[in-house]
C-alpha positions as CSV (number, residue, x, y, z in Angstrom):
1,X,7.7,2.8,-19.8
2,X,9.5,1.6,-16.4
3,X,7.8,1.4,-12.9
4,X,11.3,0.7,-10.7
5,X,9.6,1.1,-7.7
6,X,5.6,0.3,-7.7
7,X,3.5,0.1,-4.4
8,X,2.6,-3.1,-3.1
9,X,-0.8,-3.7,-3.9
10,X,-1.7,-3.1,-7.6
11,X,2.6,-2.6,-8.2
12,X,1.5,0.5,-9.8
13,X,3.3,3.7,-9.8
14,X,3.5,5.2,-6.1
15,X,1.8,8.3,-6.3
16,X,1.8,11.2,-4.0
17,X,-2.3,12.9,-2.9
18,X,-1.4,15.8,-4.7
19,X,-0.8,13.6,-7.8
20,X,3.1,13.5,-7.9
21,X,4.9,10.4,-8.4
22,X,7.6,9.1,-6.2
23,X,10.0,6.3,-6.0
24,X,11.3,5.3,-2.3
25,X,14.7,6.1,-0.7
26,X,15.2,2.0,-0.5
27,X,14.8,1.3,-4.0
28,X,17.7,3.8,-4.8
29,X,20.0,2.0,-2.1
30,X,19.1,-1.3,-3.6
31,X,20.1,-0.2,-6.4
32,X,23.5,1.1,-4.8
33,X,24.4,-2.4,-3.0
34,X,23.6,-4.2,-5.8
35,X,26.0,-2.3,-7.9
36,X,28.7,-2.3,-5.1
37,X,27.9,-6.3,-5.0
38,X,29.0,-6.5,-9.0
39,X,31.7,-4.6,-8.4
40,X,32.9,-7.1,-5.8
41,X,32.3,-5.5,-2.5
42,X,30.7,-6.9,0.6
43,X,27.5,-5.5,1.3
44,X,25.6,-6.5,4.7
45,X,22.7,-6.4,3.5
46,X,22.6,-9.6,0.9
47,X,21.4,-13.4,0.3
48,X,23.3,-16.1,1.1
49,X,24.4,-18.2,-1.3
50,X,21.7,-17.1,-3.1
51,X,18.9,-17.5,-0.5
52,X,17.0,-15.2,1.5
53,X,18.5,-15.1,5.2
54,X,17.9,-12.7,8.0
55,X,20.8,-10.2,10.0
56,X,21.4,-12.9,11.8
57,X,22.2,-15.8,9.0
58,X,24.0,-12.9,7.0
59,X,26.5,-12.1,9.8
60,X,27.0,-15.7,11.0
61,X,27.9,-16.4,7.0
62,X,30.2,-13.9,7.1
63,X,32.0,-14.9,10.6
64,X,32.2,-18.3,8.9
65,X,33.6,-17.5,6.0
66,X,36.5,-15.1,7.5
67,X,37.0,-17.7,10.1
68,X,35.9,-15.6,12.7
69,X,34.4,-16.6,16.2
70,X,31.0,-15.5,17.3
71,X,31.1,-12.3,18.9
72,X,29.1,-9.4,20.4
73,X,29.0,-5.7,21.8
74,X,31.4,-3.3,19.9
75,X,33.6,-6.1,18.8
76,X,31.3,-7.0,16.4
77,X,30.3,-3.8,15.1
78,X,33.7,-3.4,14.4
79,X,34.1,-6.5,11.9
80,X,30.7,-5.6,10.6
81,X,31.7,-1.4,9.9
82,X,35.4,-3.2,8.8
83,X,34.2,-5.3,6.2
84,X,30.6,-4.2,4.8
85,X,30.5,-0.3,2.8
86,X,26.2,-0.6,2.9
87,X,26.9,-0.2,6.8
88,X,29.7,2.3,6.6
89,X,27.2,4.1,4.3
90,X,23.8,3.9,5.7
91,X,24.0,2.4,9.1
92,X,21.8,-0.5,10.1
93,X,19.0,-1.5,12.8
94,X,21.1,-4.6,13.8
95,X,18.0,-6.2,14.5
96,X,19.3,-9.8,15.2
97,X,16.9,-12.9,15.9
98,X,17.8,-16.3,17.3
99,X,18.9,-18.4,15.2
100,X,20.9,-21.8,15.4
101,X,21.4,-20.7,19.5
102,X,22.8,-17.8,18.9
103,X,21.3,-13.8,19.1
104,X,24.3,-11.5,19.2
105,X,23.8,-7.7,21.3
106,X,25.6,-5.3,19.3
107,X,26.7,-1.5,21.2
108,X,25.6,0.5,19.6
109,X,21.4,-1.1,19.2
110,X,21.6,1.2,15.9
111,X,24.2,2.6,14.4
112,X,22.3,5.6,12.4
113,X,23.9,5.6,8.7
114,X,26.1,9.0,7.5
115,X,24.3,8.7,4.1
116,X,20.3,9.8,4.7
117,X,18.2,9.6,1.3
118,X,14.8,11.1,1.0
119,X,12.2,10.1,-1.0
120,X,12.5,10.3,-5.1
121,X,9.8,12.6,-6.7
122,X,9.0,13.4,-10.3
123,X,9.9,16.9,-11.2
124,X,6.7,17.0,-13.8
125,X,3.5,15.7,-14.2
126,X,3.7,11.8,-15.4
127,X,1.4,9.7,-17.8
128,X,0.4,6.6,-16.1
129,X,0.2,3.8,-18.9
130,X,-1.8,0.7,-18.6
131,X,-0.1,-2.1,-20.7
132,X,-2.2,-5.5,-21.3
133,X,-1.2,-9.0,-22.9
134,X,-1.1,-12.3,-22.6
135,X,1.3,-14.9,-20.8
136,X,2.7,-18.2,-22.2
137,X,2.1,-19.9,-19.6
138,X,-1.7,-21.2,-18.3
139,X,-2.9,-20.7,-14.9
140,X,-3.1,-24.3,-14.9
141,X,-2.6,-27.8,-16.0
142,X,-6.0,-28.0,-18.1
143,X,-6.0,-24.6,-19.2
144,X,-4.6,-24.1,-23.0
145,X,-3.9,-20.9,-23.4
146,X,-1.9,-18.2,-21.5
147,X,-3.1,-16.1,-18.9
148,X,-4.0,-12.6,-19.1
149,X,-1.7,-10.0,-17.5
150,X,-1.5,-6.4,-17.1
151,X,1.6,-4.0,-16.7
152,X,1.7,-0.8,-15.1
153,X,4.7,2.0,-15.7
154,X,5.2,6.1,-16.5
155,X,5.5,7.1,-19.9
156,X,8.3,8.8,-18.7
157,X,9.1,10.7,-15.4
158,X,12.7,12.0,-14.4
159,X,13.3,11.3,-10.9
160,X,15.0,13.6,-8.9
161,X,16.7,11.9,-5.5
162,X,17.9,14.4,-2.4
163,X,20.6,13.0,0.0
164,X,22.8,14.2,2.6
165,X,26.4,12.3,4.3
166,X,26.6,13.7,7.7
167,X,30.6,14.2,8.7
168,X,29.2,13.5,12.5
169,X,27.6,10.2,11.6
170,X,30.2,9.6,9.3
171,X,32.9,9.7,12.1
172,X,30.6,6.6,14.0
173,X,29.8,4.5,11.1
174,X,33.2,5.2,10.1
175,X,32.3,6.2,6.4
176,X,35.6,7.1,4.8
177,X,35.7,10.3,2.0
178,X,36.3,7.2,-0.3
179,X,33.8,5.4,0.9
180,X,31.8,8.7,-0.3
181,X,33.3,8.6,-3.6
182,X,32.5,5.3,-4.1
183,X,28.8,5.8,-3.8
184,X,28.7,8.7,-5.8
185,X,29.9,5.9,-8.3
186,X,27.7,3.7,-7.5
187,X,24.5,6.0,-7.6
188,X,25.3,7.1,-11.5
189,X,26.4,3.7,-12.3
190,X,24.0,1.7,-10.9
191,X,20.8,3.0,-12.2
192,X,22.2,1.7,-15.8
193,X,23.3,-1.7,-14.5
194,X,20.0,-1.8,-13.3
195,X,17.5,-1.1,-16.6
196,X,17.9,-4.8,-17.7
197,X,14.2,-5.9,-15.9
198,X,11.2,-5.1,-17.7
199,X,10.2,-2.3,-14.4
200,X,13.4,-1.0,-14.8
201,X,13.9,-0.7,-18.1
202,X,15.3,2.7,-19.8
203,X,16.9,3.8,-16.7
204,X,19.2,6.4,-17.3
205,X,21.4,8.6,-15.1
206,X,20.6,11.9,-16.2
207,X,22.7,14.9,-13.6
208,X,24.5,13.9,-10.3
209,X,25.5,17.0,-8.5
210,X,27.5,17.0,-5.1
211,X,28.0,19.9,-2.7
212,X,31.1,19.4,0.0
213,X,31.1,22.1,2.4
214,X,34.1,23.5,4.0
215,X,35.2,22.0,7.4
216,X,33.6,22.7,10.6
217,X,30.9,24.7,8.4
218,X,27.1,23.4,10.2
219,X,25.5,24.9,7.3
220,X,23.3,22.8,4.3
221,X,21.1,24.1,1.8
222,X,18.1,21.5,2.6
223,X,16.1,19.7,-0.1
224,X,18.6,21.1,-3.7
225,X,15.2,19.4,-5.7
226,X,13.4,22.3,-4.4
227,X,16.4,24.3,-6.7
228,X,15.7,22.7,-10.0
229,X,13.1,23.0,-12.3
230,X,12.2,22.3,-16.0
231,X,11.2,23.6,-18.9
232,X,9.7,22.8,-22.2
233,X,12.0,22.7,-25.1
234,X,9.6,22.3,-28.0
235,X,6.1,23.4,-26.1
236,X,4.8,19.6,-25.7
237,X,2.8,19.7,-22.6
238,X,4.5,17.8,-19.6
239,X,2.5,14.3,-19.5
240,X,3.7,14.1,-23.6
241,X,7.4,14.3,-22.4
242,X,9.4,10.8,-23.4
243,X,12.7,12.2,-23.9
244,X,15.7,15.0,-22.9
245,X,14.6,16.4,-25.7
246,X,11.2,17.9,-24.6
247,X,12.9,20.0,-21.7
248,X,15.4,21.8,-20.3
249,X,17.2,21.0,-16.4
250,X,16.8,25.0,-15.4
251,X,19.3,25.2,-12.3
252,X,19.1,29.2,-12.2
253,X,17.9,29.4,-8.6
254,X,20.6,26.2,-7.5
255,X,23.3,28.3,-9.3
256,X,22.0,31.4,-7.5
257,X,22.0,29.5,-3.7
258,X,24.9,28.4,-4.0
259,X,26.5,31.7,-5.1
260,X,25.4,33.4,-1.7
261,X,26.7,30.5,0.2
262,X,30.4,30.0,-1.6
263,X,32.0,31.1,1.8
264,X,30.7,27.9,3.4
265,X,31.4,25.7,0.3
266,X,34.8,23.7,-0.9
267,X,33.8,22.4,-3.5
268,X,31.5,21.4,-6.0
269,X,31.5,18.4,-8.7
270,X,28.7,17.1,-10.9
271,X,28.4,14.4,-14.1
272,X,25.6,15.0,-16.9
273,X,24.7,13.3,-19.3
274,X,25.2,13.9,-22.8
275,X,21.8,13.7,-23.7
276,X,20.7,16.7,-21.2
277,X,20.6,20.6,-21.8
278,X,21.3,22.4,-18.8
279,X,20.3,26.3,-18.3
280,X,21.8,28.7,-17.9
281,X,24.8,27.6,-20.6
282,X,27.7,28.3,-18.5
283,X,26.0,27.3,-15.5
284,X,28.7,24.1,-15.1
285,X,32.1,26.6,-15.1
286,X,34.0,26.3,-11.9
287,X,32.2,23.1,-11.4
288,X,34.3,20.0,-11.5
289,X,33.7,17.1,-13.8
290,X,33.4,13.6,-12.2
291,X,33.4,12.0,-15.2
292,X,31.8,9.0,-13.8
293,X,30.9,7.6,-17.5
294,X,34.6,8.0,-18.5
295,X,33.8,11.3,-21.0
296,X,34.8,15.0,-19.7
297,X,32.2,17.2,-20.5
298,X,32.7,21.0,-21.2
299,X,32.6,23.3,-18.5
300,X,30.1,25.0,-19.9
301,X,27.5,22.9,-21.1
């Protein structure tokens, strides 16, 4: 019954021509920096003090707050790389306006981020739900009674995210293998912290699964979502789905790419949740555990 991420006009459900529903690359980065943010990290990309402030404000805060002087060129996007992981991570436009006299020029213009994200899609076919009531509050002074209002969400939808970290981009935005780790952390992590809004609201992480190729190896599979499908558990059709337990994650064909490519790979770790069936059974063995929610699972699960 969430809608994390609806479109702008009616904030319903985004939705694909072809009927599939999606959930942009931003909203799973917002959920990221906000989880970094609790955590206690800088993130660039933030209020200040609360309020809504542009590149410019956010980075003259910071300058003050470190006691730094106002700077430009690479000096800058040094501190900036130095002291915020969202930048490290995805990069930024550093698209500075005047303000208070001053409109820094960074070098690089853009800093393209090592972390790309693409666009969230539903791996089955969603039930949009149309929920009506009724405000406390009146529209205004004279009026009485509340005010009528309408809520838009998925019955339920898993949402399946593809993202790559580029070693080349890495090595200019400076993005450490920690730095990786980190948002791997933040990704499964952050999705719960998030469920506590009403659009957001039964959030859960369900399979994270993380590929790190062998050095020097310019070789990626592409989109993995293409690699995973589902299937019914108990033959409900898919828009009657509302839990784990009405399918099965079916990562035959991932299991079988990523058997013809072991050459290229080092390594590979996941973290599942416990509520999730996997297929085949042993597909997890000789995958390591990340135990991100602080529980090992079995190898095979």
């Amino acid at each position: 019954m969430g809608n994390p991420n609806g479109d702008p006009d009616e904030n319903r459900p985004r939705v694909l021509p072809d009927g599939t529903h999606y959930v942009t690359d931003v909203r799973l980065k917002r959920f990221v920096r906000d989880y970094l943010k609790s955590q206690g990290q800088e993130i660039l990309v933030d209020s200040v003090e609360g309020k809504t402030t542009n590149l410019t404000g956010r980075v003259a805060a910071h300058l003050q707050k470190e006691q730094l002087a106002k700077c430009e060129g690479l000096v800058l996007v040094q501190i900036l790389l130095d002291a915020f992981i969202d930048a490290r991570l995805f990069g930024s436009s550093f698209a500075f306006k005047k303000q208070d006299d001053w409109e820094p020029k960074t070098e690089p213009k853009t800093l393209t981020g090592a972390v790309q994200i693409q666009h969230g899609e539903v791996k089955h076919e969603a039930q949009e739900v149309d929920i009506h009531g009724t405000s406390v509050f009146g529209s205004a002074e004279e009026k009485t009674q509340g005010t009528f209002t309408t809520y838009f969400g998925l019955r339920y939808a898993l949402i399946a995210f593809h993202g790559v970290a580029n070693e080349h981009s890495a090595n200019l935005s400076q993005m450490t293998d920690a730095d990786y780790d980190t948002l791997l952390d933040a990704m499964w992590n952050g999705v719960r912290a998030a469920a506590n809004t009403r659009t957001k609201r039964g959030q859960v992480p369900r399979l994270l699964f993380s590929i790190n190729y062998n050095s020097g190896v310019e070789f990626q599979f592409g989109n993995l979502m293409d690699y995973v499908s589902l299937k019914t558990a108990n033959g409900k059709p898919e828009k009657e789905w509302a839990s784990p337990d009405d399918y099965r994650i079916d990562l035959t064909k991932l299991a079988e790419r990523v058997g013809q490519h072991r050459d290229k790979i080092a390594s590979i770790s996941y973290c599942v949740s416990p509520d999730v069936t996997l297929l085949p059974d042993n597909v997890a063995s000789g995958w390591t555990d990340m135990n991100l929610d602080g529980v090992m699972q079995e190898a095979s699960v």
